[in-house]
C-alpha positions as CSV (number, residue, x, y, z in Angstrom):
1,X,-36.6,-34.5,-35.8
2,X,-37.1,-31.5,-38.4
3,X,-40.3,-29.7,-36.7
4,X,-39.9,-26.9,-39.0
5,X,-40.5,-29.7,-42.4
6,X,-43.1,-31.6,-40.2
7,X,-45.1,-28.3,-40.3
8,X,-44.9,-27.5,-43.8
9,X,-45.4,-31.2,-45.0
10,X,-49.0,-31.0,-42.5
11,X,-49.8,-27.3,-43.6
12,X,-49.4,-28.2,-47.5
13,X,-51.8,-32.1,-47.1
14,X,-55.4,-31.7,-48.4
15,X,-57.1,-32.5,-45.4
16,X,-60.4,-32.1,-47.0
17,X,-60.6,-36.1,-48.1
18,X,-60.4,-36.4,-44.3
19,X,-63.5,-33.3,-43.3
20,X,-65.6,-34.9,-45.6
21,X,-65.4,-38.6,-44.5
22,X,-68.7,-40.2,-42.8
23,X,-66.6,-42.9,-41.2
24,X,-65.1,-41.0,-37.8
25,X,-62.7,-44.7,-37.0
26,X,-61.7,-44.0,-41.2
27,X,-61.0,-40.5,-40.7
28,X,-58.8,-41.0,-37.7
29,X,-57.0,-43.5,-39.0
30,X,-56.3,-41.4,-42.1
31,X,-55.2,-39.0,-39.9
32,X,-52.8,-40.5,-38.1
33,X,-51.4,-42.7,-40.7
34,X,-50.6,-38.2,-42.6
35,X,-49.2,-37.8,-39.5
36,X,-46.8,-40.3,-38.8
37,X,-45.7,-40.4,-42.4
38,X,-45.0,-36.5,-42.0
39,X,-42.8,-37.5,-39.0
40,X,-40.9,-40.4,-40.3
41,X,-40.0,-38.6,-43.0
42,X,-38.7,-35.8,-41.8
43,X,-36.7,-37.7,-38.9
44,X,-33.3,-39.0,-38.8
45,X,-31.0,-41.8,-36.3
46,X,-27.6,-40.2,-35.2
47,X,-25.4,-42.7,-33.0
48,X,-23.7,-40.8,-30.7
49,X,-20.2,-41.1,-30.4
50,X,-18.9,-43.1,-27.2
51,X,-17.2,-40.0,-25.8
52,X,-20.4,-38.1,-26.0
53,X,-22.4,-40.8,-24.1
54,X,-23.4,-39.7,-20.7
55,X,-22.8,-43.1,-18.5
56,X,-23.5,-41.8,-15.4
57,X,-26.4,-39.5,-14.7
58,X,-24.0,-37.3,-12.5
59,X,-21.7,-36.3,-15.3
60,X,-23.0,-33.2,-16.5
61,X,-21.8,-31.6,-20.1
62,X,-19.5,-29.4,-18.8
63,X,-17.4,-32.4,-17.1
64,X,-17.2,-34.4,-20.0
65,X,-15.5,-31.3,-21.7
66,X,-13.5,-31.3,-18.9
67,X,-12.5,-34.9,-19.5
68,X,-11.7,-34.0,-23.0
69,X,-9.6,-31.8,-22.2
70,X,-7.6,-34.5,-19.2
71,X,-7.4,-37.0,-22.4
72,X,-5.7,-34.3,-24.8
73,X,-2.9,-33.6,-22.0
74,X,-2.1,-36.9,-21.5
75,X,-1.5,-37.6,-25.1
76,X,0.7,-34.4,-24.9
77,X,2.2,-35.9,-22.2
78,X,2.9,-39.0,-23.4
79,X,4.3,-37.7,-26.6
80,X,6.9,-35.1,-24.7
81,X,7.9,-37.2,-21.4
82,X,10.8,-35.1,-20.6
83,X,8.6,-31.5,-21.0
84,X,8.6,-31.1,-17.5
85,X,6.0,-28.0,-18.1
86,X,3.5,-30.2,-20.3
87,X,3.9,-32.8,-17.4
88,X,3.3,-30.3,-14.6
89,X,0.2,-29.4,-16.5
90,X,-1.2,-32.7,-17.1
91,X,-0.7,-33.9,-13.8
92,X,-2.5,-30.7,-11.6
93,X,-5.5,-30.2,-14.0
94,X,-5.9,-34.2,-13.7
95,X,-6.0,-33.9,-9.9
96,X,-8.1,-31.2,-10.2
97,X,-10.6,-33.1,-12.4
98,X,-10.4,-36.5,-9.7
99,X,-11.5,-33.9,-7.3
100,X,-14.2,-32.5,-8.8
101,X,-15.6,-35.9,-9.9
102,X,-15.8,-37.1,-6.7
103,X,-17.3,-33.6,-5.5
104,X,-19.9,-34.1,-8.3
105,X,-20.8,-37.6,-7.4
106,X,-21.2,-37.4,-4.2
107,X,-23.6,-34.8,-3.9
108,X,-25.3,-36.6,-6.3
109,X,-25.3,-39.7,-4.1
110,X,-26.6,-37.2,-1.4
111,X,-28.8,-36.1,-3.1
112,X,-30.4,-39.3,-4.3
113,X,-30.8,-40.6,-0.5
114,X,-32.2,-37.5,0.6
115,X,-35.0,-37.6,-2.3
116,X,-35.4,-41.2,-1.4
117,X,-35.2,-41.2,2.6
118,X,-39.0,-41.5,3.2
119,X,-39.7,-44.4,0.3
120,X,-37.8,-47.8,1.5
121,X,-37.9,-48.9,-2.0
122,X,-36.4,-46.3,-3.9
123,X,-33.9,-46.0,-0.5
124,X,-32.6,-49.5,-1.0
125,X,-32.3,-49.4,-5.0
126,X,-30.0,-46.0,-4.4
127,X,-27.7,-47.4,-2.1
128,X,-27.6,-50.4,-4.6
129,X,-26.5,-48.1,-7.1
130,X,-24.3,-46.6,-5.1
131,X,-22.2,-49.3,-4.0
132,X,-22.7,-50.6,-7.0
133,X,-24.6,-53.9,-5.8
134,X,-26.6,-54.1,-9.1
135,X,-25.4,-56.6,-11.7
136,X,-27.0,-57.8,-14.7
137,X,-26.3,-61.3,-15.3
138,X,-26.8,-63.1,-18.5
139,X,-26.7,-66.7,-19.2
140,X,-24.6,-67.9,-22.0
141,X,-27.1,-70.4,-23.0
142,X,-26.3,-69.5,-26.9
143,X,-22.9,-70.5,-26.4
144,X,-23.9,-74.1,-25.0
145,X,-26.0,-75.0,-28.0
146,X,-23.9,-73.8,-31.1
147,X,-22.9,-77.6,-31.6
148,X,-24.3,-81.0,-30.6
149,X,-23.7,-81.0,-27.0
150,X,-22.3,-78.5,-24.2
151,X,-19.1,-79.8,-24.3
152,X,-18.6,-79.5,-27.9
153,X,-19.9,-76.2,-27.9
154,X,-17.4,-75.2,-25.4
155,X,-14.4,-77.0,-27.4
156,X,-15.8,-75.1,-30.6
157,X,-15.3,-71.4,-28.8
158,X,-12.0,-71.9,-27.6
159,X,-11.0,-72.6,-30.6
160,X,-12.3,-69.6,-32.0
161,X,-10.4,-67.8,-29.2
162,X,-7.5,-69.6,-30.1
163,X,-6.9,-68.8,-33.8
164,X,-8.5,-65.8,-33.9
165,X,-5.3,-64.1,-32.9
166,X,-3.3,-65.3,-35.8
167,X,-5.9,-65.0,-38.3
168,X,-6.1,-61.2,-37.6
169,X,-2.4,-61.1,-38.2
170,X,-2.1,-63.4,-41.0
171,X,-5.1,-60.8,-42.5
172,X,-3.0,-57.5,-41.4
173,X,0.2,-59.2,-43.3
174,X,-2.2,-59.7,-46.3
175,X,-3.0,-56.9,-46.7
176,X,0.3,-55.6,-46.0
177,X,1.9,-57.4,-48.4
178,X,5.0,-58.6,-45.9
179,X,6.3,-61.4,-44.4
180,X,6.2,-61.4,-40.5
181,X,10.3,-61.3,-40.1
182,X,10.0,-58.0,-42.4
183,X,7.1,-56.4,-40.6
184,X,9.2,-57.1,-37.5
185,X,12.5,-55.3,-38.8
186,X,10.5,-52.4,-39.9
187,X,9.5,-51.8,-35.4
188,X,10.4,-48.4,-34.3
189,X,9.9,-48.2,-30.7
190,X,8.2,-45.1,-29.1
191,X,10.4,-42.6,-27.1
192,X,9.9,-44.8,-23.2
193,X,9.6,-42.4,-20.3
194,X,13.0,-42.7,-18.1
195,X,11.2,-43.7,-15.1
196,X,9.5,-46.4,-17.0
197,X,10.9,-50.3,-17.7
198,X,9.6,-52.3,-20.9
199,X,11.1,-55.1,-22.2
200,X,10.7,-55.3,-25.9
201,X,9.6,-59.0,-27.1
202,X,12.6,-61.1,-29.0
203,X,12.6,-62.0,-32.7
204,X,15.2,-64.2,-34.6
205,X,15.6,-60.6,-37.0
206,X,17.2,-59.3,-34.0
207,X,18.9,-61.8,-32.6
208,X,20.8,-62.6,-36.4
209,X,21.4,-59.3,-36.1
210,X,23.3,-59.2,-32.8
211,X,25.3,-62.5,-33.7
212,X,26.8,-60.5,-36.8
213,X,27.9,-57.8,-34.3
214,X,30.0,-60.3,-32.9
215,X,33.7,-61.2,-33.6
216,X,33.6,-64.9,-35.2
217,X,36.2,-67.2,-33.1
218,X,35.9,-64.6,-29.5
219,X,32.6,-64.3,-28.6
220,X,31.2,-67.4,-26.9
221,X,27.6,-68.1,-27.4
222,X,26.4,-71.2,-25.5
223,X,27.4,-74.7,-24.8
224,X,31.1,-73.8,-25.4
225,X,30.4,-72.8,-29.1
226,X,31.6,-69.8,-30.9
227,X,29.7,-66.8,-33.5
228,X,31.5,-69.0,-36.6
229,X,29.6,-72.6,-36.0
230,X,26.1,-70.7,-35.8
231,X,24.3,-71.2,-39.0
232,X,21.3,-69.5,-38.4
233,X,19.0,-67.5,-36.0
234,X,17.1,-70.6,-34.9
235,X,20.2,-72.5,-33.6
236,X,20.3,-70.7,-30.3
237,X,16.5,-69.4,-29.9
């Protein structure tokens, strides 16, 4: 809200039409109605970015800078896993942040029940909140009537959930312009930490490309037969 505009748009209306008005309900009405159009024009909606919500009341400004900061390490981190200084660094100031988090949130909690101690009400919805007792439940009532009956309903979501997988990647190969096997041989993986173990998913690209590494009449596949009598990927997947 722009109170510096709201002022000038008030200071420059003719509010004489209103002075001179025999009708005090008229003139109020008038009146208000200058007003709020003043306001409404001079005000503006910003959505706040998710990081710069405050979820919990206890958070204070200055910690979600702090938890800024935690994220932008760990990225480095993740980036350089054998920089055993960006490592060291990531690690204490994000022990050092756990600390103070909990520091911060439970004098808060202390604070609450000491506020509260004397009203039983307000006492039993703090501890609520602070073993986080309070749920908000919603009934998925909508879901159960977007077809004839509740069982068809619940046929119809699943599948939704279902496809919706492979239409987003039929869509992201649209509009790539590739086939799936090409998008596939195209995967660089990341640089994996040493102390981590990920197994990368199998494709028929890579296993045609392992059987051509092979010697033809040496190297055994299954079943007693050789590279040479494979045709194609999909004869041993």
């Amino acid at each position: 809200m722009d109170f510096n505009r709201i002022v000038d748009k008030l200071e420059s209306t003719d509010w004489s039409l209103i002075m001179n008005m025999e009708d005090a309900n008229e003139a109020a009405d008038n009146f208000y109605t200058i007003l709020e159009t003043a306001i409404n024009e001079n005000t503006s909606y910003v959505v706040p970015k998710r990081s710069d919500r405050v979820i919990k009341p206890w958070i204070t400004p200055g910690l979600m800078r702090c938890q800024k900061h935690r994220d932008n390490l760990h990225l480095e981190a993740r980036r350089n896993p054998y920089n055993t200084f960006i490592q060291i660094t990531y690690k204490r100031y994000r022990n050092f942040l756990y600390a103070l988090q909990r520091k911060l949130k439970t004098e808060y909690e202390n604070n609450q029940i000491q506020q509260n101690k004397d009203n039983p009400k307000k006492l039993w919805k703090s501890l609520k909140n602070i073993c986080n007792l309070t749920r908000n439940t919603t009934e998925a009532t909508e879901l159960l009537s977007v077809d004839k009956d509740p069982d068809s309903s619940l046929n119809a979501c699943n599948e939704y959930f279902t496809r919706v997988g492979r239409e987003l990647a039929d869509v992201t190969l649209r509009r790539l312009n590739t086939q799936e096997d090409l998008l596939a041989a195209e995967y660089k993986p990341r640089v994996l930490c040493k102390d981590s173990l990920f197994l990368q998913p199998t494709d028929p690209y890579e296993v045609g490309t392992l059987i051509d590494q092979l010697k033809n009449d040496t190297a055994p596949v299954q079943h007693g037969q050789f590279v040479s009598e494979i045709s194609a990927p999909e004869d041993i997947c």
